[in-house]
N, C-alpha and C positions, 0 to 999 in steps of 0.2 A: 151449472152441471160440470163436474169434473169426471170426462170418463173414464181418466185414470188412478182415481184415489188419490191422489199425490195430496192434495190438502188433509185430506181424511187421515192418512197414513202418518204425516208431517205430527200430525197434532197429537198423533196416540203415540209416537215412539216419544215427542215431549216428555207426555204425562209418566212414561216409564220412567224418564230419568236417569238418561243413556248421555254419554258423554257427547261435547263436541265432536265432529271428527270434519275435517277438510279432506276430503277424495281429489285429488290429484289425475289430470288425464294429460295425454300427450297424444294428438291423434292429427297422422296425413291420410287423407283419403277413407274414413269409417266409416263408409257406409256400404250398407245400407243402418247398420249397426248406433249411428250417433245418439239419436231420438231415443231409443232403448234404452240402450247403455244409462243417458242421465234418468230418466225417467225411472231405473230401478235402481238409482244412488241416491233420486232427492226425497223419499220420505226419511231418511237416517242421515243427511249430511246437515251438519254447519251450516257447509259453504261446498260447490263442486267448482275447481279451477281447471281450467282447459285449454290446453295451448297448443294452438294450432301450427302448423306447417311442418315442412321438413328441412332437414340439414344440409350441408350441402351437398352427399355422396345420393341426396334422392331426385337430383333434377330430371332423372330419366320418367321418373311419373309424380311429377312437380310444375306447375307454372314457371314462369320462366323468374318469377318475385318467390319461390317457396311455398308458394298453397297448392290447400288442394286441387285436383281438376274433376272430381267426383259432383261435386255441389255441397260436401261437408259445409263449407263456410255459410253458404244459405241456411241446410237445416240448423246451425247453433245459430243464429240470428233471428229464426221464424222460432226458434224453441224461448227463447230470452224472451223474445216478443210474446208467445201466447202461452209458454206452458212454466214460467218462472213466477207466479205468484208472491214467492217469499225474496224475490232477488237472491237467491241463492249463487247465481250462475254467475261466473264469470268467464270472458274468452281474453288470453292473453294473445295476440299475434305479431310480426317482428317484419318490419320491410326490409325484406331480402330473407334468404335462406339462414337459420340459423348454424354456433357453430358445431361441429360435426364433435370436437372432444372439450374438454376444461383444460384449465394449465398444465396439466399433467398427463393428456392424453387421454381420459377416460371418456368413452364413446357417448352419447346421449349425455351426460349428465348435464350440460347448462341448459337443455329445456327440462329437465327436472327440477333442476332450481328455479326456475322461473315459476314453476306455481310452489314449489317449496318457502320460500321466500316472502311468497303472501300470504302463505297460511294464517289462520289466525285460529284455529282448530286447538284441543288441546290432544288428539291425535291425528296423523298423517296416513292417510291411506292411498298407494301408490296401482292405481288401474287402467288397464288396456282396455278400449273400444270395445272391444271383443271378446271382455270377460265380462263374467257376469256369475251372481250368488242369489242364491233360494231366500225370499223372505224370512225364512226359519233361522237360515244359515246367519245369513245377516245380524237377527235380532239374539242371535247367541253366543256372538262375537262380541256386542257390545253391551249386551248383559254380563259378559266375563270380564270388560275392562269397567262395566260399571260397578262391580263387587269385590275387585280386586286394583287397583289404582299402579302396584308395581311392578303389572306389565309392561314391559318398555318396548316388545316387539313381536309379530307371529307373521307365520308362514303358512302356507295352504296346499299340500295337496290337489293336484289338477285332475280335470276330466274331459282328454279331449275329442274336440268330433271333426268329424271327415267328412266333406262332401254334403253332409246331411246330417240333424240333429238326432236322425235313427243308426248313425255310425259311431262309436268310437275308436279313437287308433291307441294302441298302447305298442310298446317298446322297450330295449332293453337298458336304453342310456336313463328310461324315465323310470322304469325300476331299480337303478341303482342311486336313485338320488336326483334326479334332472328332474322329477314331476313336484320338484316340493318350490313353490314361489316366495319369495322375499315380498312383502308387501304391508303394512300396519308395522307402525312406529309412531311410538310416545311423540309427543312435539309440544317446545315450550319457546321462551327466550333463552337465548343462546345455541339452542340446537342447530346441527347444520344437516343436511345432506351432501355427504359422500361422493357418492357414485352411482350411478345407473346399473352397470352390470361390476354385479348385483348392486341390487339397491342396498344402500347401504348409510343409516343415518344415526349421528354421535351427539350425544346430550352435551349441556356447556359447557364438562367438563375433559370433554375429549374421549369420551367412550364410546365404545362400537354396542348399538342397546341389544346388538342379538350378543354381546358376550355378558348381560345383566339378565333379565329376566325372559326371557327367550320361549314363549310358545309354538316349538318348532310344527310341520306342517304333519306328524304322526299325532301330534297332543291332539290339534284340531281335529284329523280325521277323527280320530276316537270319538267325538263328540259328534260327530257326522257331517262337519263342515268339510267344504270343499269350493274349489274355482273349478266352474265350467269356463272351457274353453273354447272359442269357435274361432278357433285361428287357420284353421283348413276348412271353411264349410263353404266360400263361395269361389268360383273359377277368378274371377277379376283379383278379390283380396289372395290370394294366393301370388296370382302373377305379379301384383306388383309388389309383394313382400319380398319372392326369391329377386328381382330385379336389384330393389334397395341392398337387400342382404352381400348380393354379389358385389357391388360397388363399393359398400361400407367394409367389407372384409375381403377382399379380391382372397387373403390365400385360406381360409379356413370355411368358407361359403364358393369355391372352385366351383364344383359341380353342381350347384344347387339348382340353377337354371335347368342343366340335362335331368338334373331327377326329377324335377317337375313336368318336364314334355313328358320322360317314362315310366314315373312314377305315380301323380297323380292325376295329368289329364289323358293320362291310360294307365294301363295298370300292368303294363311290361316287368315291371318284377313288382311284384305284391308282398314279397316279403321286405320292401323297403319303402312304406308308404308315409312314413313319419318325415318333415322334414332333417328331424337329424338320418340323416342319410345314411351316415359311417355306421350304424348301428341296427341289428334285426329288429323290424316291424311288422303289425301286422294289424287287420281289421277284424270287428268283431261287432255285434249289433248290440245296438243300446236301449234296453226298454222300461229305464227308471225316468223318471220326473224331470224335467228342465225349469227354470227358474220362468216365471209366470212374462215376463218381458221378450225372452226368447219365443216364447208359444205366440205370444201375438205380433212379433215379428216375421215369425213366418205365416201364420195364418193372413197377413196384409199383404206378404207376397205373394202369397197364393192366390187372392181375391183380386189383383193389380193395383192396390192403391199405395204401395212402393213397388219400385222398378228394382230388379237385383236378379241378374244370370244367377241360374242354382246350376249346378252340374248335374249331367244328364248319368243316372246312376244304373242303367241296366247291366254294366259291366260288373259291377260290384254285386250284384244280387246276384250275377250268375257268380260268382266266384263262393261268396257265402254260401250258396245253395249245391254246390259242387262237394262230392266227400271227401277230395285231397287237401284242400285246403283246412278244413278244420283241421286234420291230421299234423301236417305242416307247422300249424299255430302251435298248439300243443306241445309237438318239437320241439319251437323255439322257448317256451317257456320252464321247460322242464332243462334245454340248455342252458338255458342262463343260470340256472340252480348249479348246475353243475360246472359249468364255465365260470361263475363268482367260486366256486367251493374250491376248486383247482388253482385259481390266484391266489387265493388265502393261504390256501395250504404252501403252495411254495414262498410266496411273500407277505408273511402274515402282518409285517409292520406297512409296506408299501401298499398293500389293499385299503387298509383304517385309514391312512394320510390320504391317499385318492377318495379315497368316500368323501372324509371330512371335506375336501377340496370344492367334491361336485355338490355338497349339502350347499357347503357359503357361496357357493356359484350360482346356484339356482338361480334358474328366469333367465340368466342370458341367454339371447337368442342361437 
């Protein structure tokens, strides 16, 4: 009995004749998230590679060696053990903390290359714990790299949730560009990966593949793909994000700590509920479809049989159900129309190079 399809699933994206692909993970503390996560990557992967711990700017919610202190290292161990049939999985882990930049300073990237490096995929697909993609999505991704071979790169469009999978948060830095993720890249020999923010990986000839064939993250919406995101859905993954983030960036994540105490384990200014802070946010309720692994990730929480604090959301329903606030929202997004309009017009070259900026930036935190 497979009560997850995974064998079932494994077998039918075969028979379609879907490329290779290596899915790439880098995860300290994913849970409740882990079990999920691979479980909706292994009916379409190769191979999933997984490299656990953190760097050294996370020792504040790190073992005192770089792992996690959640029990991640147990679930990929009990997952290998009962729920890896095809050996698909891999866990890469490093005693002691990994290092925090590459020779050049760029943040994250040597535990990107650590599953980069083993790939054996003939594409690279780079995913956080805590994203996740609709069966549909999925199989339409790689139906386009299976019909089309000189795609070298694509990008997604995000959908993020707050507190709850019945929330989403939008914002203005993620309407000008920030909501679009660098992720799927061609991979052969010679290929290398770049950099982490942004991901960023070059064929054997020294090319950056999003300046080659480049399916940026509006191509995919069009076609209706998207990353769900639940990078704000639990109290604990929150806290110990803004923690890392402050330490790994002390001047560009300053206040991320204070936005979090008033922002979102209360809601003292509700027009700044995104963790990009510098920038107007706002909630708004979500009543489309979640990818089939998210629904039974919380349905297990709901039932106890995973442990995971949800946040306690009566303050959010009252604000939804309040008539200023829609009001407010509304506001900000008819600002932002006119506050992009008012840059252009006075700097019509300095607006384009900023876009272009925040497009190839995408996903850094």
């Amino acid at each position: 009995m497979d009560p997850y399809g995974i064998q079932a699933q494994g077998s039918r994206t075969e028979s379609l004749g879907f490329p290779r692909v290596t899915f790439g993970i880098i995860v300290l503390n994913g849970e409740p998230f882990t079990r999920y996560c691979l479980r909706s990557l292994y009916p379409y992967a190769h191979e999933i590679i997984v490299v656990e711990g953190g760097h050294e700017d996370t020792r504040s919610v790190a073992t005192p060696d770089g792992h996690s202190i959640d029990g991640t290292v147990e679930v990929l161990q009990r997952f290998c053990k009962e729920e890896d049939p095809e050996h698909k999985v891999t866990v890469v882990m490093r005693d002691g903390f990994w290092p925090k930049q590459d020779e050049l300073g760029r943040n994250r990237t040597p535990q990107s290359r650590a599953y980069a490096e083993l790939a054996t995929g003939d594409y690279l697909w780079q995913v956080d714990v805590d994203e996740f993609y609709r069966a549909r999505d999925m199989e339409c991704v790689l139906g386009m790299l299976a019909d089309d071979d000189s795609i070298t790169a694509m990008s997604f469009r995000t959908r993020t949730f707050w507190g709850d999978p019945g929330y989403a948060v939008d914002c203005w830095h993620s309407r000008r560009g920030g909501d679009q993720y660098h992720r799927l890249f061609k991979w052969g020999p010679g290929y290398r990966y770049l950099t982490h923010e942004p991901p960023t990986v070059s064929d054997a000839r020294g090319r950056d593949l999003r300046q080659q064939h480049w399916v940026d993250a509006r191509a995919s919406a069009a076609r209706g793909v998207y990353l769900f995101h639940y990078s704000l859905l639990f109290p604990w993954q929150v806290r110990q994000k803004v923690l890392i983030y402050r330490d790994e960036k002390p001047r560009a994540c300053a206040e991320i700590v204070t936005w979090a105490e008033k922002s979102y384990f209360a809601l003292g200014n509700p027009y700044r509920v995104h963790n990009h802070y510098d920038s107007p946010s706002w909630l708004q309720r979500y009543g489309g479809d979640h990818p089939q692994q998210v629904r039974v990730m919380m349905a297990d929480i709901r039932a106890g049989r995973v442990r995971a604090q949800v946040r306690q959301n009566e303050d959010v329903e009252r604000l939804l159900g309040s008539w200023w606030y829609p009001v407010g929202r509304r506001c900000l997004m008819i600002g932002d129309y006119l506050d992009r309009a008012m840059l252009i017009a006075r700097h019509p070259r300095s607006w384009w190079r900023r876009r272009a900026q925040t497009r190839r930036k995408a996903s850094a935190p």
